[in-house]
ZATIVO-46969 format. One record per residue: x, y, z of N, C-alpha, C in turn. Coordinates in steps of 0.05 Angstrom, whole numbers. Each point is the difference from the previous one (the first is absolute). Layout:
<sites>
<site n_east="X" n_north="Y" n_up="Z" ca_east="X" ca_north="Y" ca_up="Z" c_east="X" c_north="Y" c_up="Z"/>
...
</sites>
This chain:
<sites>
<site n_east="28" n_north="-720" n_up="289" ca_east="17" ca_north="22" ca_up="-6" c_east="-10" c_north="16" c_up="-24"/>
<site n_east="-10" n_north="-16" n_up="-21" ca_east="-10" ca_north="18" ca_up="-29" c_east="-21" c_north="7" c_up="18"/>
<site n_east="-19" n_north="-5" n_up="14" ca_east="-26" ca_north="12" ca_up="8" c_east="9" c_north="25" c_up="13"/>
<site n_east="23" n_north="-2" n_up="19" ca_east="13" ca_north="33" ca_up="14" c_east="6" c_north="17" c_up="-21"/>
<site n_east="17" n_north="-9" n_up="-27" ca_east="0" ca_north="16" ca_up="-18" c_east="-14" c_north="16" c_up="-21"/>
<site n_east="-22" n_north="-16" n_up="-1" ca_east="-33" ca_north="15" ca_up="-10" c_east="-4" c_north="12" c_up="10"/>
<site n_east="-5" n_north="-5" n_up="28" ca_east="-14" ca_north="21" ca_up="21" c_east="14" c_north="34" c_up="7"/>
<site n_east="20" n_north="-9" n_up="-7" ca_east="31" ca_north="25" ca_up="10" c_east="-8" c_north="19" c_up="-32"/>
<site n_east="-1" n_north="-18" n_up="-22" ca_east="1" ca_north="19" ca_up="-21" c_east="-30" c_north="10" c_up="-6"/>
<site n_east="-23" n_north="-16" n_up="5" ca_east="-19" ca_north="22" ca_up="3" c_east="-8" c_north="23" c_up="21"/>
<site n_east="4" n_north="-15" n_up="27" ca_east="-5" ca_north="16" ca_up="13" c_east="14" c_north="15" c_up="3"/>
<site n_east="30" n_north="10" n_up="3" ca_east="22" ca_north="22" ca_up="-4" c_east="-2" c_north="7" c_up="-14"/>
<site n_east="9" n_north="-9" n_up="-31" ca_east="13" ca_north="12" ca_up="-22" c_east="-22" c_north="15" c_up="-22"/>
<site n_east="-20" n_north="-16" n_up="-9" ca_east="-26" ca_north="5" ca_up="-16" c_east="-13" c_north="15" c_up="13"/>
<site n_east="-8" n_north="8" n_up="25" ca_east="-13" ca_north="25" ca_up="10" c_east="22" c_north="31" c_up="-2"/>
<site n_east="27" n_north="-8" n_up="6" ca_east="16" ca_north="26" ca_up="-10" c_east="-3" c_north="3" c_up="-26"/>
<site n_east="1" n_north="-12" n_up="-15" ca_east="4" ca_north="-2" ca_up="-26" c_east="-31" c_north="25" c_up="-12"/>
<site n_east="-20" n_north="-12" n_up="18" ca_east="-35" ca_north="9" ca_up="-13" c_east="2" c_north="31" c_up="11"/>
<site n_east="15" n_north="4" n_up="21" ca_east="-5" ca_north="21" ca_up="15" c_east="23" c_north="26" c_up="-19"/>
<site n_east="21" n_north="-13" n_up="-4" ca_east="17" ca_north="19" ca_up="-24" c_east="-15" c_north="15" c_up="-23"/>
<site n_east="-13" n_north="-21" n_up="-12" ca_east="-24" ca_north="-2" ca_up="-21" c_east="-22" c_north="18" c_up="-4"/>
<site n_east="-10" n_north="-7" n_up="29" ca_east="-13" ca_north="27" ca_up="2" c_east="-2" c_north="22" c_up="7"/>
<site n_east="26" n_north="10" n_up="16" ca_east="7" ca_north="19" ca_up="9" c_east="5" c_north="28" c_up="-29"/>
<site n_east="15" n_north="-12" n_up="-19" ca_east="0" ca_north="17" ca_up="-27" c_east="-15" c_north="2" c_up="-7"/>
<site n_east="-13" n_north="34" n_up="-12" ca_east="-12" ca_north="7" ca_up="-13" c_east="1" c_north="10" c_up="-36"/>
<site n_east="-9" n_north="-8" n_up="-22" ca_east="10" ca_north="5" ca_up="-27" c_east="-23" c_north="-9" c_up="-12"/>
<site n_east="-10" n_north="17" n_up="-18" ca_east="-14" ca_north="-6" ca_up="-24" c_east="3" c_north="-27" c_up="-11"/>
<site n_east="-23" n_north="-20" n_up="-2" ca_east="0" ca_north="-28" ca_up="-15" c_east="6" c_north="12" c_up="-24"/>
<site n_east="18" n_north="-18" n_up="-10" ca_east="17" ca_north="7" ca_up="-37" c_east="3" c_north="-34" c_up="-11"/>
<site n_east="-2" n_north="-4" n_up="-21" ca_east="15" ca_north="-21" ca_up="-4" c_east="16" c_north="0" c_up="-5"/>
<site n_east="20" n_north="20" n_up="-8" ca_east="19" ca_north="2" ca_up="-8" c_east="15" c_north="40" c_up="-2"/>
<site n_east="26" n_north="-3" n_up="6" ca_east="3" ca_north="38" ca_up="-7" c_east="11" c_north="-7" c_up="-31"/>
<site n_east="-6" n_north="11" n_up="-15" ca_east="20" ca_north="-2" ca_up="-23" c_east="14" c_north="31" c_up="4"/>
<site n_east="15" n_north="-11" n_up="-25" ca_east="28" ca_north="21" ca_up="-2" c_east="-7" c_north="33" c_up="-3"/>
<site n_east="-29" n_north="8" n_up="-20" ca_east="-7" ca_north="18" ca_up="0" c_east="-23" c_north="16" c_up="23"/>
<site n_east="-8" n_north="-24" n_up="15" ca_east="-14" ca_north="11" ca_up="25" c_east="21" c_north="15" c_up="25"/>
<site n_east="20" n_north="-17" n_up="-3" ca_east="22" ca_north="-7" ca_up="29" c_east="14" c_north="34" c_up="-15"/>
<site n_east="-1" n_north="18" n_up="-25" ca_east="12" ca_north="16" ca_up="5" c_east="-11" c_north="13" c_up="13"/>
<site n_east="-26" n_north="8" n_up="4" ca_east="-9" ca_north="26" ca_up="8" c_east="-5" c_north="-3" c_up="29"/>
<site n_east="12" n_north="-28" n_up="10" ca_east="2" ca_north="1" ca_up="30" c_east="-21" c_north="12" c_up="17"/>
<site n_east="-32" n_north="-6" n_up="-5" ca_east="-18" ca_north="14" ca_up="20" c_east="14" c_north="-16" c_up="25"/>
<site n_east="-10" n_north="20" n_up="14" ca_east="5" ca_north="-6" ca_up="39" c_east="-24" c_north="-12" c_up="2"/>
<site n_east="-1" n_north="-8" n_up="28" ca_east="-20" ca_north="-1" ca_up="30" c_east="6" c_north="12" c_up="24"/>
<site n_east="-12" n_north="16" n_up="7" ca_east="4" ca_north="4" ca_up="24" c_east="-7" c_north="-23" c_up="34"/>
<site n_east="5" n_north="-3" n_up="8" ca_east="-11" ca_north="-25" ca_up="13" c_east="14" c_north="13" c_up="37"/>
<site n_east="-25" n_north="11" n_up="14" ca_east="20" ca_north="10" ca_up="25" c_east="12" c_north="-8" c_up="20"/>
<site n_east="20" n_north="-15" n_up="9" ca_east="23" ca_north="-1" ca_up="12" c_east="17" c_north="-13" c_up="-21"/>
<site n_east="-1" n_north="-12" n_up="-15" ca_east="14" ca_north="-19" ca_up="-23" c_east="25" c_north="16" c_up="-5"/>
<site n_east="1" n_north="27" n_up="-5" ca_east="27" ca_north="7" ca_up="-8" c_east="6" c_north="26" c_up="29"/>
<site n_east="32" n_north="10" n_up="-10" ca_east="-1" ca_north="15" ca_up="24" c_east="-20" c_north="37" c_up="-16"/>
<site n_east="8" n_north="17" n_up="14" ca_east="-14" ca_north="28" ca_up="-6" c_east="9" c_north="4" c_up="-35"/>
<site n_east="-11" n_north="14" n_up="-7" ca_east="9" ca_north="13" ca_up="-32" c_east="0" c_north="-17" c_up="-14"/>
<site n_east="-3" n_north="-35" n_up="1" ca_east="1" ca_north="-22" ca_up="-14" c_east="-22" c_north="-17" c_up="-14"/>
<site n_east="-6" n_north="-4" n_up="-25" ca_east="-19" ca_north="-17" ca_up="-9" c_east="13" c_north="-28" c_up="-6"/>
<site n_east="-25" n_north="-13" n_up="2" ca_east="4" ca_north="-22" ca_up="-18" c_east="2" c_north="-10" c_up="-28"/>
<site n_east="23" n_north="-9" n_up="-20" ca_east="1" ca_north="8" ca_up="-19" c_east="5" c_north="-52" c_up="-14"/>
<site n_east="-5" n_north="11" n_up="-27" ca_east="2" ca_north="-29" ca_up="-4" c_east="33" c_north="-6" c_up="-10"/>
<site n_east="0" n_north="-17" n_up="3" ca_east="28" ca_north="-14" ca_up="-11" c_east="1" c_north="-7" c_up="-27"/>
<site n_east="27" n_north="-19" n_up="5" ca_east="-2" ca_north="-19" ca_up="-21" c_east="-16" c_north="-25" c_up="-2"/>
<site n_east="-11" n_north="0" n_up="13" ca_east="-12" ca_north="-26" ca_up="4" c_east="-33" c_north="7" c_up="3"/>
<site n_east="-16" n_north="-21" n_up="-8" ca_east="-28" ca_north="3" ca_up="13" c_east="-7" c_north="2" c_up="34"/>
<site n_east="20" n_north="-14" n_up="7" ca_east="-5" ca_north="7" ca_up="37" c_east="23" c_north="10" c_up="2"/>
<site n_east="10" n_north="18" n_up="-15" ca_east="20" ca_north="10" ca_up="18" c_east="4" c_north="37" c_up="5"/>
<site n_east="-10" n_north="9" n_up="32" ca_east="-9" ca_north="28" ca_up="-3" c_east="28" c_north="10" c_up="12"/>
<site n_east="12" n_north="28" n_up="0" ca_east="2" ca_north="8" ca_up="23" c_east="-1" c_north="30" c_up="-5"/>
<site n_east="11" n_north="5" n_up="25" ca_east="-9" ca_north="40" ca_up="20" c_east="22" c_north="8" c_up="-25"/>
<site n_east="-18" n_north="18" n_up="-3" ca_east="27" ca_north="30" ca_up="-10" c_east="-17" c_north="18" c_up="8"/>
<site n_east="24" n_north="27" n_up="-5" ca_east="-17" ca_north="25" ca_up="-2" c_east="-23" c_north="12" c_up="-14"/>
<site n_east="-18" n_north="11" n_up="10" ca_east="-23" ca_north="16" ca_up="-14" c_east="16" c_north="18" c_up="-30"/>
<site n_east="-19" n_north="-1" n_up="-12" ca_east="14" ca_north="17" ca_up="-21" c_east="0" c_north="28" c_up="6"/>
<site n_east="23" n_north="11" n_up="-13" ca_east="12" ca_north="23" ca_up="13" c_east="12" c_north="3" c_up="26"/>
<site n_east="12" n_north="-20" n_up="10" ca_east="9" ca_north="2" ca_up="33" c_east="18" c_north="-18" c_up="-11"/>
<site n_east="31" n_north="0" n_up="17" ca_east="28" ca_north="-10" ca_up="-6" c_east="8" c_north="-13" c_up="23"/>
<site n_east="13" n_north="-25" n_up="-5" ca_east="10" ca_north="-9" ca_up="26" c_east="22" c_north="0" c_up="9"/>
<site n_east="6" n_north="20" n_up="18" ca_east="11" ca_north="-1" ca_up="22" c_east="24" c_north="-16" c_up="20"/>
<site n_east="19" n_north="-8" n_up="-20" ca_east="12" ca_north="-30" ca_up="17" c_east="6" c_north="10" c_up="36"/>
<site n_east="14" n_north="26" n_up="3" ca_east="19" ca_north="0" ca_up="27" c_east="-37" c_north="2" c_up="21"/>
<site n_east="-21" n_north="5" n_up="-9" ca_east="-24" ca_north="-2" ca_up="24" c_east="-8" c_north="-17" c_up="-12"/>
<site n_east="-3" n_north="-14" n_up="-15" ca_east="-10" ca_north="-36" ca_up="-22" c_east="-29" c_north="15" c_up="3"/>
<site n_east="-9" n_north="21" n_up="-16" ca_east="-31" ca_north="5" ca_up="-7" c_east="2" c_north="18" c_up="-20"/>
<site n_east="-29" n_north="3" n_up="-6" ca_east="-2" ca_north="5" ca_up="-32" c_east="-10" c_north="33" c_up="12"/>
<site n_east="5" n_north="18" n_up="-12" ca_east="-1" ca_north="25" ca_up="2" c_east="-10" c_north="26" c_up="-24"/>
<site n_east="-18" n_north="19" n_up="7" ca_east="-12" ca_north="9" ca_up="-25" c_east="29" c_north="23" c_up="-13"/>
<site n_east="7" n_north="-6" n_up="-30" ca_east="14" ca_north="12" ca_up="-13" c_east="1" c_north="40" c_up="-3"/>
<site n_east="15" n_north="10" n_up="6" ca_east="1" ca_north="28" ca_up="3" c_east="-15" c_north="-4" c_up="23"/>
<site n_east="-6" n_north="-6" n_up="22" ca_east="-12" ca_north="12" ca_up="26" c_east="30" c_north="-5" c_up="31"/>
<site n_east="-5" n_north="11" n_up="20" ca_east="25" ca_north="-4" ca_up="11" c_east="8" c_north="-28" c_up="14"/>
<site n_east="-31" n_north="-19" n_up="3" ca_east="4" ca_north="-24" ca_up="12" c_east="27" c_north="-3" c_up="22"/>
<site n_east="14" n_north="-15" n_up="-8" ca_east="19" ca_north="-4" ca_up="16" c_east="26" c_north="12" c_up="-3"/>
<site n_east="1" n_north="24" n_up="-11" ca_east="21" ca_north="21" ca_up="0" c_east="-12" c_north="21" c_up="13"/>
<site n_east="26" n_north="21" n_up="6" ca_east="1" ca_north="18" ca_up="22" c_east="-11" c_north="20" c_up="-10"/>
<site n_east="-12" n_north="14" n_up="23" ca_east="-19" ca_north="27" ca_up="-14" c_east="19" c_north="20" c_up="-15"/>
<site n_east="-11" n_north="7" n_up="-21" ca_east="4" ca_north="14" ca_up="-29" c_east="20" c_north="-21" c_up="-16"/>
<site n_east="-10" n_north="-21" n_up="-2" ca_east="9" ca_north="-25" ca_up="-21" c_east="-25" c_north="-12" c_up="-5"/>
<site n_east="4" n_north="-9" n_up="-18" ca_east="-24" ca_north="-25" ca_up="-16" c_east="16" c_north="-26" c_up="-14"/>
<site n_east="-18" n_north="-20" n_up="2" ca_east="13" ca_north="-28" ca_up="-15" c_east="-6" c_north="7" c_up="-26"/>
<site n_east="28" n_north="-2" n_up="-21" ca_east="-4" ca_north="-4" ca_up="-31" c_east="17" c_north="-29" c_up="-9"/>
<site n_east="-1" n_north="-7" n_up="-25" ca_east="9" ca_north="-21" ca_up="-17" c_east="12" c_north="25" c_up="-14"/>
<site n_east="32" n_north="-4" n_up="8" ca_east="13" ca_north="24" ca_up="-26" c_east="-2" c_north="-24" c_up="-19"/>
<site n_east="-2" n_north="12" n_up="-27" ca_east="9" ca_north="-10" ca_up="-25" c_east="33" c_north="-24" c_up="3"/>
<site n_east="-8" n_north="-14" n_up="-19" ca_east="24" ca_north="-22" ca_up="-5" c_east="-1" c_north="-19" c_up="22"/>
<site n_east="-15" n_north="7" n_up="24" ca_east="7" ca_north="-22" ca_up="37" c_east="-27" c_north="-8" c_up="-1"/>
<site n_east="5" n_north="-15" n_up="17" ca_east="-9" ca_north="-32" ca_up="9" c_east="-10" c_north="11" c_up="26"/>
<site n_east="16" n_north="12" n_up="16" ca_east="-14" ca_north="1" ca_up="27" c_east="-4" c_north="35" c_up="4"/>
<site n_east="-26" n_north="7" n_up="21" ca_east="-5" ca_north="17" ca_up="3" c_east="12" c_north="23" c_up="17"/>
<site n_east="3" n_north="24" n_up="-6" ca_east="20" ca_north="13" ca_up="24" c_east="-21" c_north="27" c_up="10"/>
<site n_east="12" n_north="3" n_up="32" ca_east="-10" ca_north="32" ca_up="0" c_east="14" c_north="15" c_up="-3"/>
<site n_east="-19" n_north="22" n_up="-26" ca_east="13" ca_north="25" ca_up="0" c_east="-5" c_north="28" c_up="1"/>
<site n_east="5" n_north="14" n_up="4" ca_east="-2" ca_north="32" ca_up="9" c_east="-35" c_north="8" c_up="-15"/>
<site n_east="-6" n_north="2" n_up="12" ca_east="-32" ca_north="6" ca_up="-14" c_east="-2" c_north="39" c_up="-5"/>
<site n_east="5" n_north="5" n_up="-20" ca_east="8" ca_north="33" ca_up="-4" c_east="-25" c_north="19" c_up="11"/>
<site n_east="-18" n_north="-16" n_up="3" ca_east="-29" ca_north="12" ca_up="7" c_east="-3" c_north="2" c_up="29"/>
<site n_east="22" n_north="-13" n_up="18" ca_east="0" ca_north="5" ca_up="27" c_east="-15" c_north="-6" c_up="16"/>
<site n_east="-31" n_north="-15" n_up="-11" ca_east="-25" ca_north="-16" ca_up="15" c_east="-11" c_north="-16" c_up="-18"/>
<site n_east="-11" n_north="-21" n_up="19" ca_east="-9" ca_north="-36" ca_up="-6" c_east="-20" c_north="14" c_up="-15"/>
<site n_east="-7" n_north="-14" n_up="-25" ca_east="-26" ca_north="0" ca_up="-13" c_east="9" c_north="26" c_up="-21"/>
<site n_east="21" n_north="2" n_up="-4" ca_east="6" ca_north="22" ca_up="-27" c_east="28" c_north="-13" c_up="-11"/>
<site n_east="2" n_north="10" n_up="-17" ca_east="16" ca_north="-8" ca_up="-29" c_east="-2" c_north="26" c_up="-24"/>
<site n_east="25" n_north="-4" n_up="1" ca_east="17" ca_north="26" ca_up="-21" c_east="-9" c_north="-15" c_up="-35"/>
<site n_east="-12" n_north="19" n_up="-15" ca_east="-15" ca_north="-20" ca_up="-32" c_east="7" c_north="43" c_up="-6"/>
<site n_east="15" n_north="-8" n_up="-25" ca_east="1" ca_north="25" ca_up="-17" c_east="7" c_north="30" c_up="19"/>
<site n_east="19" n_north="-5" n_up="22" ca_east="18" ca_north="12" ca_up="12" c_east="-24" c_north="12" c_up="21"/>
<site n_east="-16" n_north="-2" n_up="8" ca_east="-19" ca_north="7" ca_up="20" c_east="-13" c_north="-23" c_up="23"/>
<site n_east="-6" n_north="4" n_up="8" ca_east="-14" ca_north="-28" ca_up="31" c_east="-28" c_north="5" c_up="-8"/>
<site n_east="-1" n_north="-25" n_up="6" ca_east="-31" ca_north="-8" ca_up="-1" c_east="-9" c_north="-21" c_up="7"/>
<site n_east="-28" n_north="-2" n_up="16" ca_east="-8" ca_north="-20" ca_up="14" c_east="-9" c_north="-24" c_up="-15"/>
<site n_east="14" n_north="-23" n_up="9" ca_east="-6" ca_north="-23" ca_up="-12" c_east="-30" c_north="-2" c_up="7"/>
<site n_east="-9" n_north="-20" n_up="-25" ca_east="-29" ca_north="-13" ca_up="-3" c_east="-20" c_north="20" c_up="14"/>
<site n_east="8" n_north="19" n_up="-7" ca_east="-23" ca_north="30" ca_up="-1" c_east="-7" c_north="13" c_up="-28"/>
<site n_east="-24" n_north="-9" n_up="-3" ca_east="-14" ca_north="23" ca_up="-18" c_east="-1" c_north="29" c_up="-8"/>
<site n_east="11" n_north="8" n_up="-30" ca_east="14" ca_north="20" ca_up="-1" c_east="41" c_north="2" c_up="0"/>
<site n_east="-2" n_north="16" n_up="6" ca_east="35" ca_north="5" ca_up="-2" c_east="16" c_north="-2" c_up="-37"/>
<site n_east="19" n_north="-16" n_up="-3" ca_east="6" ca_north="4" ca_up="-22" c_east="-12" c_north="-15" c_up="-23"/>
<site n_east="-27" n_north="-13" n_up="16" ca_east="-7" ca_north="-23" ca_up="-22" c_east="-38" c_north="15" c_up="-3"/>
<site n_east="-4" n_north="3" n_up="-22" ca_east="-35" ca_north="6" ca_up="-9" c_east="-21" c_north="-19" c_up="1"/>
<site n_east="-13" n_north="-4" n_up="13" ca_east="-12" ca_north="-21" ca_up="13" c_east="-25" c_north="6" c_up="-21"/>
<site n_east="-8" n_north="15" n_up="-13" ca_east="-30" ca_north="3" ca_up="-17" c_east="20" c_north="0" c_up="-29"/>
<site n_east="20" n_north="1" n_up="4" ca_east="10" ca_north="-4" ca_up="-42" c_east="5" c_north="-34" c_up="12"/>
<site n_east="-6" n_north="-12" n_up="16" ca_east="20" ca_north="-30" ca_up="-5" c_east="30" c_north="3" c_up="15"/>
<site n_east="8" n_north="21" n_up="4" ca_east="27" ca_north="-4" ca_up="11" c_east="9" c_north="-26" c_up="23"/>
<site n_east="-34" n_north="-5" n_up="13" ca_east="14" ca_north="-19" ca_up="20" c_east="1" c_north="17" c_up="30"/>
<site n_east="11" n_north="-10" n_up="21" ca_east="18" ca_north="9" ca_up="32" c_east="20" c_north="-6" c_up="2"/>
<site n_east="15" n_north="25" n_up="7" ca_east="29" ca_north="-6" ca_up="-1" c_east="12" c_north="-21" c_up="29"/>
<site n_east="13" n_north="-16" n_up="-9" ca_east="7" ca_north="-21" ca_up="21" c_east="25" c_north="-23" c_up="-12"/>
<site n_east="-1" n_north="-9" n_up="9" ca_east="23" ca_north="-30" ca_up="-7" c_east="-13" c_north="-22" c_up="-20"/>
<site n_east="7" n_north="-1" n_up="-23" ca_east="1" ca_north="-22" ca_up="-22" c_east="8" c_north="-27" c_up="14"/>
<site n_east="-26" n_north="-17" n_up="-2" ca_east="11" ca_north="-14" ca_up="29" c_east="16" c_north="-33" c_up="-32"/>
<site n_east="7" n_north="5" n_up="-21" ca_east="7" ca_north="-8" ca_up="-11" c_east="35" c_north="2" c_up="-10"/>
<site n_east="5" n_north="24" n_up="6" ca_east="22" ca_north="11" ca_up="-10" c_east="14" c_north="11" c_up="31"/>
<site n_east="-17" n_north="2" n_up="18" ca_east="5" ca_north="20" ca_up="29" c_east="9" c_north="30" c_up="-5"/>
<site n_east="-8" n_north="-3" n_up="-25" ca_east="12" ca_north="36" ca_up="2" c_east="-23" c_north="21" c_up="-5"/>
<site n_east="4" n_north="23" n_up="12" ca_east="-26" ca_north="24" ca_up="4" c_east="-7" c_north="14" c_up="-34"/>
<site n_east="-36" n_north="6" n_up="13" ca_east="-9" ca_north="3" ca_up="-32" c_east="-26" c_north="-4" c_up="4"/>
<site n_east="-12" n_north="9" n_up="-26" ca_east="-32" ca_north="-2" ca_up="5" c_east="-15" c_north="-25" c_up="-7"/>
<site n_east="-2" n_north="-5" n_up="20" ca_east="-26" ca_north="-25" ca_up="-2" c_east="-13" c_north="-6" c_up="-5"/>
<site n_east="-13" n_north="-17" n_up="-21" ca_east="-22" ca_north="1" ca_up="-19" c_east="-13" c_north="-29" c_up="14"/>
<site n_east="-27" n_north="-2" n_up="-1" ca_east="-11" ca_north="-27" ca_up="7" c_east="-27" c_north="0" c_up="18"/>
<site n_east="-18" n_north="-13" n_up="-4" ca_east="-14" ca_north="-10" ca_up="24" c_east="10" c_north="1" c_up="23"/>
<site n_east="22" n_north="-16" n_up="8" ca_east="16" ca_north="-8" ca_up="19" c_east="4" c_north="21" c_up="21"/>
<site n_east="-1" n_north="24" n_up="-13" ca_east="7" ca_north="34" ca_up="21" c_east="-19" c_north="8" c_up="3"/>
<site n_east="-24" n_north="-4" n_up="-5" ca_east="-32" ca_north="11" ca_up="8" c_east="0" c_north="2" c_up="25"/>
<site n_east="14" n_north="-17" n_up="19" ca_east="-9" ca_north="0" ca_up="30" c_east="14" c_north="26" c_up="12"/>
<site n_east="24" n_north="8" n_up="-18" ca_east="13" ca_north="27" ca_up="6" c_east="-18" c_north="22" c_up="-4"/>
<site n_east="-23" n_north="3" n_up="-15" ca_east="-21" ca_north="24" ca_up="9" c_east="-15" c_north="-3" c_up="14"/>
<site n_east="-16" n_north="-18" n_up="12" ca_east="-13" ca_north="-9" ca_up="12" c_east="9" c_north="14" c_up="29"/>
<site n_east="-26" n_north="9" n_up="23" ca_east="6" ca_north="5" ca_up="20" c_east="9" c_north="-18" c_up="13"/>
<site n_east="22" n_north="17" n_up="26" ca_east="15" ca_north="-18" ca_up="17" c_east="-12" c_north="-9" c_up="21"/>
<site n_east="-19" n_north="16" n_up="13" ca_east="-19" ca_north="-8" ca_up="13" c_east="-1" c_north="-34" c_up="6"/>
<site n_east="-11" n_north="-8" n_up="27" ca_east="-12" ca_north="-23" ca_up="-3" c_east="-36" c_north="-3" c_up="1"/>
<site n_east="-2" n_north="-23" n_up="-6" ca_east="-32" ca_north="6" ca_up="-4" c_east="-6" c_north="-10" c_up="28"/>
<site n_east="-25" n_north="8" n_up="10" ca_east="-4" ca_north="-14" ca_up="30" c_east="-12" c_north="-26" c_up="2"/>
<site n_east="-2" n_north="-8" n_up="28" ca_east="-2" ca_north="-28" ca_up="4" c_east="-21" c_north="-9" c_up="-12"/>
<site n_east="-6" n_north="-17" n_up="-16" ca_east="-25" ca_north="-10" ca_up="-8" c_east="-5" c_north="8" c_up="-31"/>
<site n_east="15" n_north="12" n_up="-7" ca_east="7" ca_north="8" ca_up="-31" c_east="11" c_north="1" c_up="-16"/>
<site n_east="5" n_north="-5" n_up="-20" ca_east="13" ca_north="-15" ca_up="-21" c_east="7" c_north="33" c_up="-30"/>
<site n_east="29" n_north="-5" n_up="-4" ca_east="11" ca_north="20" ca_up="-13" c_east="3" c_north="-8" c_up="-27"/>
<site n_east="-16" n_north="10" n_up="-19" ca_east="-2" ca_north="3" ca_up="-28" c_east="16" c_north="29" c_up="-13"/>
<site n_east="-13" n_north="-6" n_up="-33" ca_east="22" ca_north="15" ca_up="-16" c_east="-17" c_north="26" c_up="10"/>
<site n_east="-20" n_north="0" n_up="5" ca_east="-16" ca_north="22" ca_up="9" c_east="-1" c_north="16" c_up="28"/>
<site n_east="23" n_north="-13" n_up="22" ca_east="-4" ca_north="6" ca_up="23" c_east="-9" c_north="-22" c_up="24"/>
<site n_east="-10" n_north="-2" n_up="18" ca_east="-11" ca_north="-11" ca_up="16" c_east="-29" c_north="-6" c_up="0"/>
<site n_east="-11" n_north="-30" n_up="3" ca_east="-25" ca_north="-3" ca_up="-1" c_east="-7" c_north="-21" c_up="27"/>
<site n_east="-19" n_north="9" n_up="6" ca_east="-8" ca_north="-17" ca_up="24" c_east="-7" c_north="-32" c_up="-6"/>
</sites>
């Protein structure tokens, strides 16, 4: 009988066990401390979370899970994470915001009347486009979503470079730099 019970717990149990194990993907750490675990880098890892979602660390050294990309809000009544001021999952001429003081996200009347604009100093203007109310050669930044605060404004950072950058795709067999496409 102990011999059936060896056999049951390696062969069943210790192979699920190895296969959990390796199925997760995360940076070797020995440890998160308190001042690493704030700045919460992600992973992306693809099917691991659902759409709009990274992988973010816990409290714990193994312990990850999905949230939203920064600057995108989640969504309870469709359970997905959705980009902030765009109309995602509200009705055409609405956009998802975080009003001030709440917890959960609502749609509301988007004054600009189409996806990809936002009212900043009583005029519309196209999010994460170069130019508009923000000076892109003084430092102003692209005007877009503070993906810190969720509220509209000029964006300063590395992080928005890919917003000048052509939209274009590069073709097959080529690889897209800060310079364009290279074979």
């Amino acid at each position: 009988m102990l011999k059936l019970f060896m056999y049951l717990c390696c062969a069943v149990i210790l192979p699920y066990h190895v296969r959990l194990e390796s199925d997760l993907g995360f940076p070797e750490q020995e440890h998160l401390d308190i001042e690493r675990n704030k700045t919460r880098i992600p992973l992306y890892i693809p099917g691991k979370c659902q759409p709009n979602q990274l992988l973010y660390p816990g409290d714990q050294k193994t312990d990850w899970i999905c949230d939203c990309k920064p600057g995108y809000l989640y969504y309870a009544p469709m359970d997905g994470c959705y980009e902030a001021f765009r109309q995602g999952p509200c009705a055409i001429n609405e956009y998802l915001t975080l009003p001030s003081g709440e917890f959960n996200p609502k749609c509301t009347v988007n004054p600009c009347k189409t996806d990809g604009y936002a009212l900043y100093n009583n005029t519309c203007h196209q999010l994460n486009k170069p130019g508009g109310p923000c000076n892109l050669q003084k430092g102003d930044g692209v005007f877009g979503v503070d993906s810190s605060t969720l509220s509209l404004g000029c964006i300063k950072g590395a992080d928005r470079i890919s917003m000048i950058l052509p939209t274009n795709d590069c073709p097959p067999g080529s690889q897209r730099n800060r310079n364009g496409c290279k074979p």
